[in-house]
C-alpha positions in Angstrom: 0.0 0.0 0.0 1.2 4.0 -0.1 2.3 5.8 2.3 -0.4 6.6 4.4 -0.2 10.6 4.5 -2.7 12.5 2.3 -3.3 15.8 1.7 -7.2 16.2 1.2 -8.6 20.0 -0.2 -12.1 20.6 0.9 -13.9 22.4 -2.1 -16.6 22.9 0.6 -15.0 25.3 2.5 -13.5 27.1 0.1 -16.7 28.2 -1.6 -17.8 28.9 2.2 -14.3 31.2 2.7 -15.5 32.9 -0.9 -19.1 33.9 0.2 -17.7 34.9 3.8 -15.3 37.6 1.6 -18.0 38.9 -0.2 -20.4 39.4 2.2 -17.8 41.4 4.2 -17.2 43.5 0.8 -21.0 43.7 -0.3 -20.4 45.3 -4.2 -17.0 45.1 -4.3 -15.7 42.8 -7.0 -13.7 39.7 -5.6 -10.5 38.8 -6.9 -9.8 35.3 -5.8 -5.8 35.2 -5.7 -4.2 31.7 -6.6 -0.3 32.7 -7.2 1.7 30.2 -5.4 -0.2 27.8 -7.2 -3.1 28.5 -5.0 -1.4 28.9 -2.1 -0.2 25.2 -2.0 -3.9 23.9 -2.7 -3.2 23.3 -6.5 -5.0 25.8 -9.3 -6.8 23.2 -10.9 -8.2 21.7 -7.3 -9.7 24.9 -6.5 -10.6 26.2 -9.5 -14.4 25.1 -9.5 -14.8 26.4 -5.4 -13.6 29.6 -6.6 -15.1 30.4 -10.3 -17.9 32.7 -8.3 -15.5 34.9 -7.9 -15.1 38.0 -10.4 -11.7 37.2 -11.8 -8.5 35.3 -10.6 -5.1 37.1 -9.6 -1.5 35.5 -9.5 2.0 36.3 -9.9 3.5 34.6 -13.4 2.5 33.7 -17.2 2.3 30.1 -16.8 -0.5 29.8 -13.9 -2.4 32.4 -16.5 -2.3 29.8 -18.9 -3.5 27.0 -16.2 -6.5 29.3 -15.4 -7.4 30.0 -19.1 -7.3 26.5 -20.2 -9.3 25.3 -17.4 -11.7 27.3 -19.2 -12.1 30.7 -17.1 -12.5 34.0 -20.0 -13.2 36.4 -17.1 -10.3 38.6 -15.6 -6.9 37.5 -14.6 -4.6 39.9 -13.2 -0.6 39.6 -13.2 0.1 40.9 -9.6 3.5 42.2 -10.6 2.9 42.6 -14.2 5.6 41.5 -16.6 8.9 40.4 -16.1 10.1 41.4 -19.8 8.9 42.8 -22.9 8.1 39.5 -24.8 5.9 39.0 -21.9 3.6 41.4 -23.1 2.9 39.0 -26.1 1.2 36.8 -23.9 -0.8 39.0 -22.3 -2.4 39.9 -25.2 -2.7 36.4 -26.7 -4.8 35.8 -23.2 -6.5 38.8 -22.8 -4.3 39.3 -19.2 -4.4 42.4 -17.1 -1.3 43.4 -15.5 0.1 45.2 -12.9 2.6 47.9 -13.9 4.6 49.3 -11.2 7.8 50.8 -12.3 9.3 53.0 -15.6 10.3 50.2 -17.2 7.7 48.4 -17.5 5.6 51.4 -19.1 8.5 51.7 -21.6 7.8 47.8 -22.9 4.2 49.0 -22.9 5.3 52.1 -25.4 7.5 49.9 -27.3 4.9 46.7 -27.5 2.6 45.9 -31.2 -0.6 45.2 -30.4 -4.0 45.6 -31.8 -5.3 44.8 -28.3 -4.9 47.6 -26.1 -4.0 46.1 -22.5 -6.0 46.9 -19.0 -3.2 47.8 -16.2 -3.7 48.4 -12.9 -1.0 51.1 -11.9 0.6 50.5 -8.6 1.3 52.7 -5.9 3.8 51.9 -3.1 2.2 53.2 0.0 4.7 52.3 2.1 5.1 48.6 2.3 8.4 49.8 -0.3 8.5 46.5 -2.3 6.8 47.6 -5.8 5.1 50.9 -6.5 5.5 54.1 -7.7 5.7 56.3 -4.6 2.6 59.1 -4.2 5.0 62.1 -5.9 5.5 60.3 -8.7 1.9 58.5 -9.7 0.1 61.4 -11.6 3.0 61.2 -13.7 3.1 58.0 -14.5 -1.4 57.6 -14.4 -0.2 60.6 -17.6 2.2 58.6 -19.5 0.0 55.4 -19.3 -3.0 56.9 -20.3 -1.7 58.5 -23.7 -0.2 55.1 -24.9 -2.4 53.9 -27.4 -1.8 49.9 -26.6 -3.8 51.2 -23.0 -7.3 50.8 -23.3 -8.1 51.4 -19.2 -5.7 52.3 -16.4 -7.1 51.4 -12.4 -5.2 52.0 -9.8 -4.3 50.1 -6.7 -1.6 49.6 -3.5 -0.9 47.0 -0.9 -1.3 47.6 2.7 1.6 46.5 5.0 -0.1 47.1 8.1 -3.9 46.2 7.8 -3.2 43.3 10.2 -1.5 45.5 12.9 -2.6 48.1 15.6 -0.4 50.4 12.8 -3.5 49.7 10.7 -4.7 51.7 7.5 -5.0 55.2 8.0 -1.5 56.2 6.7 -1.3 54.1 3.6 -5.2 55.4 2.6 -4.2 59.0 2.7 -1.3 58.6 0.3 -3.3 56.6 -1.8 -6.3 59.4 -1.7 -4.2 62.4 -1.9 -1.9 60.8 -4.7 -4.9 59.6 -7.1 -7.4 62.3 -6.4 -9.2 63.1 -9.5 -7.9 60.6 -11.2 -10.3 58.2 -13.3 -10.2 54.2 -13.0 -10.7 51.7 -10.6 -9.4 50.8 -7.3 -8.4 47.5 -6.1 -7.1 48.2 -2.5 -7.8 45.7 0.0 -6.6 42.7 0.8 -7.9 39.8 3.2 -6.5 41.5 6.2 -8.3 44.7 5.3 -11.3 42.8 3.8 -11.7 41.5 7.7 -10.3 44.1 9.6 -11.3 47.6 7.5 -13.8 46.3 5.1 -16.0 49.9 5.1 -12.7 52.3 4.8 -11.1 50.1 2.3 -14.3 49.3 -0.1 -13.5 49.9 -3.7 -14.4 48.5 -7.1 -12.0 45.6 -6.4 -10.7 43.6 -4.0 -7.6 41.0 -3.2 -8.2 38.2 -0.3 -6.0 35.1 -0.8 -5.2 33.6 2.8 -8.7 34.2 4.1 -9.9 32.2 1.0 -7.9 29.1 2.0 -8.5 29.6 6.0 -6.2 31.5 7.3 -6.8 33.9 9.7 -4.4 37.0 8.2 -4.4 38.4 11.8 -3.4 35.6 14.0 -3.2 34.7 16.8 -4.9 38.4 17.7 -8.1 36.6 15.6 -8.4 33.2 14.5 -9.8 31.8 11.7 -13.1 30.8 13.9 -13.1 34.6 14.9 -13.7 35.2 11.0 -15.8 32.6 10.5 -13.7 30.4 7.9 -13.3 27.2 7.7 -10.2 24.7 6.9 -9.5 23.9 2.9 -6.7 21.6 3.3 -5.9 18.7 5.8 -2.2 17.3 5.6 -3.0 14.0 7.3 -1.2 10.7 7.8 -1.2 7.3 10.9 0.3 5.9 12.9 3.3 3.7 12.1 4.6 2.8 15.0 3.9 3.1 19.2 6.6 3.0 21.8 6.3 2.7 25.1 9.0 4.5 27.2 10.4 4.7 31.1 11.1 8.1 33.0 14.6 8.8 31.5 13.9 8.2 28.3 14.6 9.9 25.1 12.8 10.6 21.6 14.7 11.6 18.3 17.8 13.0 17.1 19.9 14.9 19.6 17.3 13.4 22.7 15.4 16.9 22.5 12.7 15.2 24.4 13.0 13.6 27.4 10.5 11.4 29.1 9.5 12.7 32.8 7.0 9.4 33.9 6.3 6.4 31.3 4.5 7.5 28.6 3.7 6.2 25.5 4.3 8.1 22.0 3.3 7.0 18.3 5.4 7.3 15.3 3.7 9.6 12.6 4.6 8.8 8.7 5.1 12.3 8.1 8.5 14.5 8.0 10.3 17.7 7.0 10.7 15.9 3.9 6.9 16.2 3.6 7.0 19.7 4.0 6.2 19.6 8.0 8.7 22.3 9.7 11.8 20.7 10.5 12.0 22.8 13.5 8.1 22.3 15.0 9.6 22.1 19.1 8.1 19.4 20.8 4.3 21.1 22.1 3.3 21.9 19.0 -0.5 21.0 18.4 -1.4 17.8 16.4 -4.7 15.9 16.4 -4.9 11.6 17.5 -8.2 10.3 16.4 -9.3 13.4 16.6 -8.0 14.6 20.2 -5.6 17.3 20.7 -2.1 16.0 21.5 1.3 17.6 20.8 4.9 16.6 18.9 7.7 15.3 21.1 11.4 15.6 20.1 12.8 16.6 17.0 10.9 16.1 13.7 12.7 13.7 11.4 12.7 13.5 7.6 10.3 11.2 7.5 8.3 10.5 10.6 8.1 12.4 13.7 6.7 11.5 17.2 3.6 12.3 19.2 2.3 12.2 22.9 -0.5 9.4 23.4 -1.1 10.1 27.0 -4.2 11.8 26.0 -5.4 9.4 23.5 -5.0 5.8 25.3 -6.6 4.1 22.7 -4.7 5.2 19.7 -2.6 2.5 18.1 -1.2 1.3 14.8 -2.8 2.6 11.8 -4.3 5.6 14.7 -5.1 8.9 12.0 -3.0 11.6 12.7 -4.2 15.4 11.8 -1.1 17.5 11.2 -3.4 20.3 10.2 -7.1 20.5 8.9 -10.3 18.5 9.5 -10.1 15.0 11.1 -12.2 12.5 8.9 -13.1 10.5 11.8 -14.2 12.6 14.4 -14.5 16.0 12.5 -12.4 18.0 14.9 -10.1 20.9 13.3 -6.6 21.7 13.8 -6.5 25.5 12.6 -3.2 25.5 10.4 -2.5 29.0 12.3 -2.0 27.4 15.7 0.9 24.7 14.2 2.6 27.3 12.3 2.9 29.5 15.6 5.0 27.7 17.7 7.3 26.8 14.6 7.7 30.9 14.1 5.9 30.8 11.0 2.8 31.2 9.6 0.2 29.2 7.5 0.6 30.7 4.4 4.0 29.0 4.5 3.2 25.7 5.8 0.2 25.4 2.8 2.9 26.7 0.0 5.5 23.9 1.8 3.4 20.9 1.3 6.3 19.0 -1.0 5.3 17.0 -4.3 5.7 13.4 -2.6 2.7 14.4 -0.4 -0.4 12.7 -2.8 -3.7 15.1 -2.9 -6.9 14.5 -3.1 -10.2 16.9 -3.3 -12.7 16.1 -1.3 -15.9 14.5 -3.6 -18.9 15.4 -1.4 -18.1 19.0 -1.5 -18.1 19.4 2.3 
């Protein structure tokens, strides 16, 4: 038989994570953002949960072509626009939108041959300083974008840095208003921090939530992903391979990081760093037995790493182990927040980690 760890993706709760964003954001058009290849969960696993929304954003040229081919003629938006001139090409062979965010990439505009003028959303760094054009220097550019004639529309938008912070919003939203007052196009401004957090100072034409679409909680551990009322989209899930019963004295793992106080007994997990769990998970960190909250002990290995069954006397070989997600058996969660914590992480990571051994599987009854 396989290996016994699975990761499942819950279409279920995705389309439940969807409707929660828009009914946060009322009108707002939803971008649903799958860069990353959906944030671990796989493009084409979620595309059917997440068609309702209003278009699809991501990072690169080839996860543009996954969307289109899986059939999807709505909007897709490049979230850093293009990467070179050639790219351009593509964009208008799919009909893309695209970011632009520096000079550069308005002179490939200037210099590109189309007969399809492009939509571009120009990009104003309000402070986060990764990509942008800062406030000063955005009517200039909105000018040189909007005489090109392979434009057709130009909309505006910026990142927050801070909507998930006591910092918060305020700062960023007056750079952005002063900077682009008067000027025509949309606005696509918040994303799923502010869609939780700031949803009535940050409303605009558009929107950006990505975590909150897969479960996340954007503000944790100040709000969990309970607090928000989302659910779990992926379980990384495995069993028991093996159960050891140890004395006071003894030790579990490489480097004995764990050290038995009393007899205990612990289970051997088929899951490892080499699976894409954190190598560096300390021994406490939250795992689910049959559906009842235990912890890790000692040092995760590459393939298997061990777990406290104090709590859960009647686990045992072949026992399912939840590293994250929604026990099958019992129907208990595991928020991924609350494992990527004590691993000084957080779960956008963890998803994006799970590594290509790991089968997947969606979830057939939609729940």
């Amino acid at each position: 038989m396989p290996r016994p760890i699975l990761c499942t993706i819950h279409p279920g709760a995705l389309r439940h994570n969807l409707e929660r964003v828009r009914r946060a954001v009322r009108e707002s058009r939803v971008w649903a953002v799958v860069k990353a290849n959906a944030y671990g969960h796989g493009i084409e696993r979620v595309y059917d949960a997440l068609r309702g929304a209003d278009g699809f954003a991501l990072l690169d040229l080839a996860e543009a072509e996954r969307v289109r081919a899986l059939g999807w003629r709505g909007p897709i938006l490049l979230l850093e626009g293009v990467f070179e001139p050639r790219d351009l090409e593509l964009c208008s062979r799919l009909a893309l939108w695209h970011a632009v965010h520096c000079d550069e990439q308005i002179d490939w505009l200037a210099a590109h041959k189309t007969q399809q003028p492009h939509r571009v959303f120009l990009k104003m760094n309000s402070g986060m300083n990764r990509l942008g054009f800062a406030p000063a220097r955005m009517r200039a550019a909105w000018t040189r974008l909007a005489a090109l004639p392979q434009v057709e529309e130009v909309s505006l938008m910026m990142h927050f840095s801070d909507a998930d912070g006591p910092r918060g919003i305020d700062a960023a939203m007056a750079a952005f208003d002063e900077a682009t007052r008067e000027l025509p196009g949309e606005r696509s401004l918040a994303n799923s921090a502010a869609v939780l957090r700031h949803a009535e100072a940050t409303r605009a034409d558009w929107v950006r939530p990505g975590i909150v679409l897969y479960g996340g909680s954007p503000d944790h551990p100040e709000h969990d992903a309970a607090h928000w009322q989302l659910q779990p989209t992926m379980t990384l899930a495995t069993r028991l391979i093996g159960v050891q019963a140890l004395d006071a004295g003894d030790t579990v793992g490489y480097g004995s990081r764990f050290t038995a106080e009393a007899p205990m007994r612990i289970g051997v997990a088929a899951a490892g760093y080499a699976d894409g769990y954190p190598r560096h998970a300390p021994t406490g960190t939250p795992v689910l037995v049959n559906g009842v909250r235990t912890r890790v002990v000692g040092r995760v290995s590459m393939d298997m790493l061990a777990v406290d069954l104090d709590p859960v006397p009647g686990a045992a070989l072949g026992s399912e182990v939840v590293l994250w997600g929604r026990s099958a058996g019992t129907g208990a969660v595991l928020p991924i927040d609350e494992v990527a914590q004590p691993c000084g992480t957080i779960g956008y990571e963890l998803m994006c980690a799970v590594a290509p051994r790991v089968p997947f599987s969606v979830e057939d009854n939609g729940g």
